[in-house]
PyMOL commands that place a pseudoatom at each C-alpha (Angstrom):
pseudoatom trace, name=CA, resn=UNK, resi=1, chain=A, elem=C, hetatm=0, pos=[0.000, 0.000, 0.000]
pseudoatom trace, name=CA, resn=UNK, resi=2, chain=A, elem=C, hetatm=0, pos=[2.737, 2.571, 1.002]
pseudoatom trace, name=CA, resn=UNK, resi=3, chain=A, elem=C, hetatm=0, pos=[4.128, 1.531, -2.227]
pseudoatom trace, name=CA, resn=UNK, resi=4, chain=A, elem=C, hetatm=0, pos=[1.126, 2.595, -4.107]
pseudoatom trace, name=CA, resn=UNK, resi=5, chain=A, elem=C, hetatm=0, pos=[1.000, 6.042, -3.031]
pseudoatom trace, name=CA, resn=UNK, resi=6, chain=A, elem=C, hetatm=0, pos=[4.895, 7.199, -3.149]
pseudoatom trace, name=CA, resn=UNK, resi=7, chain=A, elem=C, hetatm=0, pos=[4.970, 5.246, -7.261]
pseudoatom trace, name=CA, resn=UNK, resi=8, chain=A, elem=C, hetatm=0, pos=[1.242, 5.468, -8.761]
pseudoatom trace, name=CA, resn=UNK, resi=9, chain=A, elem=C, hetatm=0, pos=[1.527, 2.122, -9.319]
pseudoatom trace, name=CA, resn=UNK, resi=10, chain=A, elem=C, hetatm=0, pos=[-1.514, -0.038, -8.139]
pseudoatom trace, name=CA, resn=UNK, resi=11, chain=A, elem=C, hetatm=0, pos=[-0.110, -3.196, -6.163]
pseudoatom trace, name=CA, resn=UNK, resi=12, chain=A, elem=C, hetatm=0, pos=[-1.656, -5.816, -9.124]
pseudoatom trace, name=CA, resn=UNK, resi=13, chain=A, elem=C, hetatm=0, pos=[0.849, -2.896, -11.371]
pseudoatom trace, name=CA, resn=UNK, resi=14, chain=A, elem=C, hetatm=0, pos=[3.976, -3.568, -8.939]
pseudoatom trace, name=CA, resn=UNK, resi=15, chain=A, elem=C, hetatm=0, pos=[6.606, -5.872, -10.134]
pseudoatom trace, name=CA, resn=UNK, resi=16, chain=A, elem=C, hetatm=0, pos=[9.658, -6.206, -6.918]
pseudoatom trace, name=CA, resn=UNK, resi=17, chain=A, elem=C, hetatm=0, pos=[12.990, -7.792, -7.603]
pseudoatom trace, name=CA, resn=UNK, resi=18, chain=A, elem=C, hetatm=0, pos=[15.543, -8.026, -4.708]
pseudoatom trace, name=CA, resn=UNK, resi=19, chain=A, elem=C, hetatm=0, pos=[18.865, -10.069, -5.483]
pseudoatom trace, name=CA, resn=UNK, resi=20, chain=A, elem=C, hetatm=0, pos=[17.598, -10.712, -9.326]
pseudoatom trace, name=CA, resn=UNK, resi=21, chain=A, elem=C, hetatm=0, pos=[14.441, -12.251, -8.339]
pseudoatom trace, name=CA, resn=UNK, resi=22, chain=A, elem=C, hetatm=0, pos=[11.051, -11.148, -8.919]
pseudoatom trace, name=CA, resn=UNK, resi=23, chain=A, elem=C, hetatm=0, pos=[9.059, -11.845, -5.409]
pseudoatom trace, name=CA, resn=UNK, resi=24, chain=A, elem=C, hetatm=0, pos=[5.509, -12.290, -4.869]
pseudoatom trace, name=CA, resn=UNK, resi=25, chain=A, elem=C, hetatm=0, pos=[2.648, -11.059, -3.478]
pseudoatom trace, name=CA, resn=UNK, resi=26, chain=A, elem=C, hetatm=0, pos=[2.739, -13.288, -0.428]
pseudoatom trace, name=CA, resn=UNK, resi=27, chain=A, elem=C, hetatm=0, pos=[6.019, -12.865, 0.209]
pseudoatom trace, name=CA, resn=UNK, resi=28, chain=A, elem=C, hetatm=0, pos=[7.300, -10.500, 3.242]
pseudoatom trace, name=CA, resn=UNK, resi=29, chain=A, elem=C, hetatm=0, pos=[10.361, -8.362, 2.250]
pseudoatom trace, name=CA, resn=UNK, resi=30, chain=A, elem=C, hetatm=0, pos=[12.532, -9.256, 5.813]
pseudoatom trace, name=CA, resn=UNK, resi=31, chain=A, elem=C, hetatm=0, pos=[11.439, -12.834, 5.380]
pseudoatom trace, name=CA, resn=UNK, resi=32, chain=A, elem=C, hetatm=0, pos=[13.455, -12.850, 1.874]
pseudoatom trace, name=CA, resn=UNK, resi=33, chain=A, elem=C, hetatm=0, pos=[16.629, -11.061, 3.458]
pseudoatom trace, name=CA, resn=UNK, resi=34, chain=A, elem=C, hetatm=0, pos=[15.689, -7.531, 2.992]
pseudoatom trace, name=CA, resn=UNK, resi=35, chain=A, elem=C, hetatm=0, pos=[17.810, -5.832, 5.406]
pseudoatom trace, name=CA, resn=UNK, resi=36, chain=A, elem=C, hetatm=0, pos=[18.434, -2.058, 5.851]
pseudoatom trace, name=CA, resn=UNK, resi=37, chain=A, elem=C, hetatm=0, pos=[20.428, 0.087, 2.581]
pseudoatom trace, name=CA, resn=UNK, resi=38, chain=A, elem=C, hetatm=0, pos=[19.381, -2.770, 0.366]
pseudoatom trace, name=CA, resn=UNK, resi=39, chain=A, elem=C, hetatm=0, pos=[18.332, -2.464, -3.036]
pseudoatom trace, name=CA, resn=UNK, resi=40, chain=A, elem=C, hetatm=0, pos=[15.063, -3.694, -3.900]
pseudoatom trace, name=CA, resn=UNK, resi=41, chain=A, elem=C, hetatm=0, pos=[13.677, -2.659, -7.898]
pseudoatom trace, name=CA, resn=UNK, resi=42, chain=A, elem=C, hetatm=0, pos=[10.017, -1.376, -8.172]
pseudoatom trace, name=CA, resn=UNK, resi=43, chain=A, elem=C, hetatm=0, pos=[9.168, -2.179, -11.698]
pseudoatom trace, name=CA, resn=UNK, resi=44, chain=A, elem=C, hetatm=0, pos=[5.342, -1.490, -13.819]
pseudoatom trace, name=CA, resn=UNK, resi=45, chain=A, elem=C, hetatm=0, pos=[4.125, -4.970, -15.021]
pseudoatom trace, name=CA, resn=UNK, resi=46, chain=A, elem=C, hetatm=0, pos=[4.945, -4.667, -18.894]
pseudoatom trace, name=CA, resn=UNK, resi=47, chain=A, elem=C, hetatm=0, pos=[1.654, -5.872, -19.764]
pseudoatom trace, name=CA, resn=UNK, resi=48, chain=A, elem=C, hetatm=0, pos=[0.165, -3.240, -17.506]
pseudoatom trace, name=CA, resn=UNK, resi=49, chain=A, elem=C, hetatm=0, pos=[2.301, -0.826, -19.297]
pseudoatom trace, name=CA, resn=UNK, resi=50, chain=A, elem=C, hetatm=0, pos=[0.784, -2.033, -22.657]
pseudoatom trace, name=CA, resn=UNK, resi=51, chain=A, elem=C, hetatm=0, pos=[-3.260, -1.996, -21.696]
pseudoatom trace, name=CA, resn=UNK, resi=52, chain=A, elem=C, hetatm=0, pos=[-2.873, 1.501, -20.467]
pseudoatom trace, name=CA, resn=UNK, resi=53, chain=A, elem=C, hetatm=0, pos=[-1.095, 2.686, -23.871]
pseudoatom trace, name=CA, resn=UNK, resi=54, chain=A, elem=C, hetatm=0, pos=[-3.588, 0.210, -25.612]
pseudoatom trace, name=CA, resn=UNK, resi=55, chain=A, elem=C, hetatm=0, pos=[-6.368, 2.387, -23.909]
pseudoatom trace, name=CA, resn=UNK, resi=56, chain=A, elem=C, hetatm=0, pos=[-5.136, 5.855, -24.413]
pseudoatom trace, name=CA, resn=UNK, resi=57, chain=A, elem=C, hetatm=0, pos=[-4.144, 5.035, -27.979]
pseudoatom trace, name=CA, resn=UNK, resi=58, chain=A, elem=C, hetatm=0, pos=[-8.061, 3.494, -28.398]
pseudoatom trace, name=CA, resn=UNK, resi=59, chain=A, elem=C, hetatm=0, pos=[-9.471, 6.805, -26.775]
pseudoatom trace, name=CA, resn=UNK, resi=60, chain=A, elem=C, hetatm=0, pos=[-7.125, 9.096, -28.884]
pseudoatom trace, name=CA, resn=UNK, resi=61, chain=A, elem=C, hetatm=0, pos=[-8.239, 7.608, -31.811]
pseudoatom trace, name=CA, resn=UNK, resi=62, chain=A, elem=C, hetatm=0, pos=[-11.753, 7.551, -31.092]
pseudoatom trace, name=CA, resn=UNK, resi=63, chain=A, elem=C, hetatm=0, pos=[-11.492, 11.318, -30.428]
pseudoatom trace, name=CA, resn=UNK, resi=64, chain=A, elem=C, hetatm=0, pos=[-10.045, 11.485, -33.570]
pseudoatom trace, name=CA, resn=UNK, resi=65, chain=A, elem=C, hetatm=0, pos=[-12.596, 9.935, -35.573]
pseudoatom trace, name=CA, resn=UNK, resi=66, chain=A, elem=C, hetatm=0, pos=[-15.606, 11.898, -33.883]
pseudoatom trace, name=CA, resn=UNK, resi=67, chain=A, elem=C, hetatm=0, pos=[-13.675, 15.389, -34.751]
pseudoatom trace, name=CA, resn=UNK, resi=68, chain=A, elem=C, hetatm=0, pos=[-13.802, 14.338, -38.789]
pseudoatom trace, name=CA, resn=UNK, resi=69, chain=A, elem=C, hetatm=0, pos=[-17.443, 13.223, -38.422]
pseudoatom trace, name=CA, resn=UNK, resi=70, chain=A, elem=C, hetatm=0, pos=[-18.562, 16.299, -36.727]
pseudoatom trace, name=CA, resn=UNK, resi=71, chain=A, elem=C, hetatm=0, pos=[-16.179, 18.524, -38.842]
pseudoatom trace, name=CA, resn=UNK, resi=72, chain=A, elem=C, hetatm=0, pos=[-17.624, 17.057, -42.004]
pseudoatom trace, name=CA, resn=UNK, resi=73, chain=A, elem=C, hetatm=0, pos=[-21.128, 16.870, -41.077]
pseudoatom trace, name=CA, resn=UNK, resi=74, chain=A, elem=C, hetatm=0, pos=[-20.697, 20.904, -40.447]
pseudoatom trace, name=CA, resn=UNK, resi=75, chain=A, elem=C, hetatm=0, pos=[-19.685, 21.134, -44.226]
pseudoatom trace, name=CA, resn=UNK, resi=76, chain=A, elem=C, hetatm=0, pos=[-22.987, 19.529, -44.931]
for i in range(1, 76): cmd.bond("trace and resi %d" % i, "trace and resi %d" % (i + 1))
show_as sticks, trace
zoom trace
């Protein structure tokens, strides 16, 4: 959760590698080894990543598409 609001990223968004693993949900970060000044990666699930530019590129182009039809039906 505290990761959620400091990154943006919704926890099901999160990807966490520590040591060049990726660790799950389930998983507690001192229970792996996590000790103080470590280095743990916050990553955005890739295929996250793509829906979200799937989606914006969908709604850009649908904008797109109902500027021509209302510019050309002005014309009319």
């Amino acid at each position: 959760m505290i990761l959620s609001m400091v990154s943006g990223l919704e926890p099901r968004e999160q990807r966490l590698l520590f040591k060049g693993k990726e660790r799950e949900d389930n998983e507690f970060l001192h229970m792996v080894g996590v000790r103080d000044k470590d280095k743990v990666l916050l990553l955005e699930d890739p295929a996250i990543k793509f829906i979200k530019f799937s989606n914006i590129y969908t709604n850009f182009s649908s904008a797109q598409l109902l500027s021509s039809i209302s510019y050309q039906g002005t014309k009319l």
